[in-house]
Every structure is written in C-alpha cells, then in structure tokens.
C-alpha positions in Angstrom: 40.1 30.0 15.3 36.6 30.5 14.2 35.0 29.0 11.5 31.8 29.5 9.3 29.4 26.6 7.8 27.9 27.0 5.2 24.8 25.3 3.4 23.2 25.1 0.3 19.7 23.0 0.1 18.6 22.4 -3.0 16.0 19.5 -4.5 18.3 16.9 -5.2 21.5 18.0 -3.9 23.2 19.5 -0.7 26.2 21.3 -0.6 28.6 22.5 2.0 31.5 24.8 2.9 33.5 25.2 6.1 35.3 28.4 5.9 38.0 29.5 8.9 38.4 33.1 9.9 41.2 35.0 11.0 39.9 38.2 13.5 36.3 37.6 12.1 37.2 37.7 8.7 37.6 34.9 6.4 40.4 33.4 6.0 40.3 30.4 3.6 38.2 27.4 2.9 38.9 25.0 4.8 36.7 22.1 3.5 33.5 22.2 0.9 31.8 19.2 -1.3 28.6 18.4 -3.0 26.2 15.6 -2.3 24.2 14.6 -5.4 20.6 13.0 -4.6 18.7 10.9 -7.3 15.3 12.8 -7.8 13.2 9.9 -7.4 12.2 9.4 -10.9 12.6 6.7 -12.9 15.3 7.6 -15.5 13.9 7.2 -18.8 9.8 7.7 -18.6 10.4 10.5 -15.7 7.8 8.6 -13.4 7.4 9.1 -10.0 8.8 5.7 -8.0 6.0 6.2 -5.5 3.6 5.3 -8.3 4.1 1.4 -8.0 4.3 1.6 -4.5 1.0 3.1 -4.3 -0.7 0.9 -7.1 0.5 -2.2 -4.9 -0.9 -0.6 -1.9 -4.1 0.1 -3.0 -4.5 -3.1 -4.4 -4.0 -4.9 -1.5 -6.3 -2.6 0.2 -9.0 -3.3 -2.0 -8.4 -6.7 -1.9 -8.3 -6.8 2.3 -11.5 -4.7 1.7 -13.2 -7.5 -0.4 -11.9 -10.6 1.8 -13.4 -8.7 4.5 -16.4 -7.6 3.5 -17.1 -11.7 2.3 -16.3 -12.5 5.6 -18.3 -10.0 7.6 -21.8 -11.0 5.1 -20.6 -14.7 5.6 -21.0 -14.2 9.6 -24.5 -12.3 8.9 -25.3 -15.3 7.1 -24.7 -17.4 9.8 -26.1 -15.5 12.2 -29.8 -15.1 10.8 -29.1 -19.1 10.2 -29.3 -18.8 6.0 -26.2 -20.5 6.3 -24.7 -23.4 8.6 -22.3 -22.9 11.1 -20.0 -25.7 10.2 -17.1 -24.9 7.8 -17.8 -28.3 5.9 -21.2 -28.0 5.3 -20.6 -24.1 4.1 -18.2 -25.9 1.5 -20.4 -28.1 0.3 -23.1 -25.5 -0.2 -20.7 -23.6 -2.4 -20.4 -26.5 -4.9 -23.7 -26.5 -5.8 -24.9 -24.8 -8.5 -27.0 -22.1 -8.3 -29.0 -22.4 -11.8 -29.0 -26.2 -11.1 -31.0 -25.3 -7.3 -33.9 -22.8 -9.2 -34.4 -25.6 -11.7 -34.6 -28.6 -8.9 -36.8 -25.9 -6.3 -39.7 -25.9 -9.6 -40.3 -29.3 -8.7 -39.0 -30.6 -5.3 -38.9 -28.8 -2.0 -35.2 -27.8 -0.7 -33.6 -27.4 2.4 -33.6 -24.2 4.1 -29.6 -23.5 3.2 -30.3 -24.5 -0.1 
C-alpha cells in the first residue's frame, strides 16, 4: 500500500493528512490533525513578545557601551599621566569635588591630578 502526505502551512498552525491508496487511487484517510501555534503576541494589547526582549537588549548594550567607553577614556587618562595609575588614589580623586578644586586652584596651587 501506498500512501499520500499531505501538508498545510499556514502562520500559526500546521496541518496534516496521511491518505492510503488502493491502485494509485485514494482510498481513505488514514490519519489527519491540526497543530495550533500561539502567534506570538501578547493576548490582550496584540504586542509583539520580541518587543521586551529587544528593549532589554538594547539596554544592556547601551549600558556595556557606556561602561566601556568610561573605561577606555579612564586608560587614556592614565596613559597621558592626568590620572594616577593606582586604583586608590583614582578613588580618592573622585571624591573631591569639582566646584570645591576651581575655588581652592584661585588661590593655592594644586597637584597635577587635581
């Protein structure tokens, strides 16, 4: 006995038929079903699921982006010697503040990382 398969591919849903013949003819079914796929929505405001996937992914990107763009200036920094090598003495340096440094430099001299 021979048999015939039959598919139907649709968006959300696949269906299927195995049909024997008889002498090349068909004969009757001999198996069929339906498999129902969700459509990859959300149900009730029809969104795309792929949305917050890609809002999470491109805010990590942005945010690897950032981390590594500080890093790279902070090496730069280093480098040229504007800022010193050690991790602790970097630290410190960011405590300071700024506004505080302009106001002290007006009368005082400052050190070369300040």
């Amino acid at each position: 006995m021979d048999y015939i398969l039959g598919l139907d591919l649709g968006e959300t849903s696949l269906g299927w038929c195995i049909i024997e013949t008889k002498d090349g003819n068909p004969y009757r079914f001999e198996n069929f079903g339906v498999r129902i796929f969700s459509d990859g929505r959300e149900s009730k405001s029809k969104e795309p699921l792929s949305v917050a996937r890609r809002t999470a992914r491109g805010m990590r990107r942005r945010r690897d982006r950032y981390v590594m763009r500080r890093d790279t200036l902070m090496q730069k920094l280093i480098e040229y010697g504007f800022m010193p090598a050690d991790k602790k003495e970097r630290k410190a340096l960011e405590k300071l503040d700024p506004y505080e440094l302009r106001t002290r430099a007006l009368d005082e001299r400052l050190t070369s990382y300040e």
